[in-house]
C-alpha positions in Angstrom: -103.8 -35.6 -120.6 -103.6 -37.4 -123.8 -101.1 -36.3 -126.8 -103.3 -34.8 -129.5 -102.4 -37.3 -132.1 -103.0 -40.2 -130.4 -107.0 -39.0 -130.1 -109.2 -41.5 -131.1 -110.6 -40.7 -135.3 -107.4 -38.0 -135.4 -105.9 -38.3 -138.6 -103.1 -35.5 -138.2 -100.7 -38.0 -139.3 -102.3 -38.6 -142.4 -102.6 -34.8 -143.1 -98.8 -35.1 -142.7 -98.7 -38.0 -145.1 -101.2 -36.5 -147.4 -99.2 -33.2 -147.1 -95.6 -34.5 -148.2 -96.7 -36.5 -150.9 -98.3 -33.3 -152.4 -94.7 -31.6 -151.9 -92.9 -34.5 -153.7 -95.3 -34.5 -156.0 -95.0 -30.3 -156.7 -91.0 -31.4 -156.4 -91.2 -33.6 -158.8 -93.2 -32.3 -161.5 -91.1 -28.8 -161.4 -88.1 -31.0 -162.1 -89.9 -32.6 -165.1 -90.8 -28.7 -166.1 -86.8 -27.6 -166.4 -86.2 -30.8 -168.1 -88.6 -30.2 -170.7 -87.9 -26.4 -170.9 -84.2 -27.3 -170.8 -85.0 -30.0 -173.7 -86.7 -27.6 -176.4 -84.4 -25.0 -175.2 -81.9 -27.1 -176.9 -84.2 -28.9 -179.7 -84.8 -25.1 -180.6 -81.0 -24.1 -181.3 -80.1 -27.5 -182.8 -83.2 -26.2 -185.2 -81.9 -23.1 -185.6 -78.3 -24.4 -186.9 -80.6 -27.0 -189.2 -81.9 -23.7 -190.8 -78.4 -21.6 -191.1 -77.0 -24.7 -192.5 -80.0 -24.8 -194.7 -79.2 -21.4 -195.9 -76.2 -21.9 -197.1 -76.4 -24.9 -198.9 -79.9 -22.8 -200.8 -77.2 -20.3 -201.2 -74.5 -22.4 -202.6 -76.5 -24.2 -204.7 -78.7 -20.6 -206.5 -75.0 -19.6 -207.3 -74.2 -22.7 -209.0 -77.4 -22.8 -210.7 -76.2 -18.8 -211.7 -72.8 -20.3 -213.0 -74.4 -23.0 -214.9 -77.1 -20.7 -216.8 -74.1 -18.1 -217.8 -72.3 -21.1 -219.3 -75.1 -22.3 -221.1 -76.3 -18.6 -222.0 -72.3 -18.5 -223.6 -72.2 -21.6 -225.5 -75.7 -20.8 -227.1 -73.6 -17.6 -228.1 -71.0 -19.0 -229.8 -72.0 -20.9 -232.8 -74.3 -17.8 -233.7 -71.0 -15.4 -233.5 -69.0 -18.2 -235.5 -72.5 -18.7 -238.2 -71.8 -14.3 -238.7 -68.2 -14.4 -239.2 
């Protein structure tokens, strides 16, 4: 009796072949999947500190807009209370 994959025209071996280069393949493009989840995973919450920062500099900078109008609003004040006087 002759072994099964010595048959002539059998081509279990490249099945085999065939076969593990499809599960490297699967392997290997489910690693590249968690990297790039992994990647905009963090891209997202370096974004999301971009904006908070963003915020706060809108923030600072309304109030010190605010301060700068009430100055301005006072000094247009004063000469008229000092032309009444």
């Amino acid at each position: 009796m002759m072994k099964r994959d010595t048959l002539p025209g059998s081509n279990c071996g490249a099945r085999v072949a065939i076969h593990a280069l499809a599960a490297l393949a699967v392997v290997t493009l489910a690693g590249c999947g968690v990297e790039t989840a992994t990647t905009a995973a963090t891209g997202a919450a370096i974004k999301a500190k971009e904006v908070e920062a963003a915020k706060k500099t809108q923030d600072q900078t309304r109030q010190k807009i605010d301060q700068a109008m009430d100055q301005m609003q006072q000094r247009a004040q004063q000469p008229g209370d000092a032309a009444q006087r």
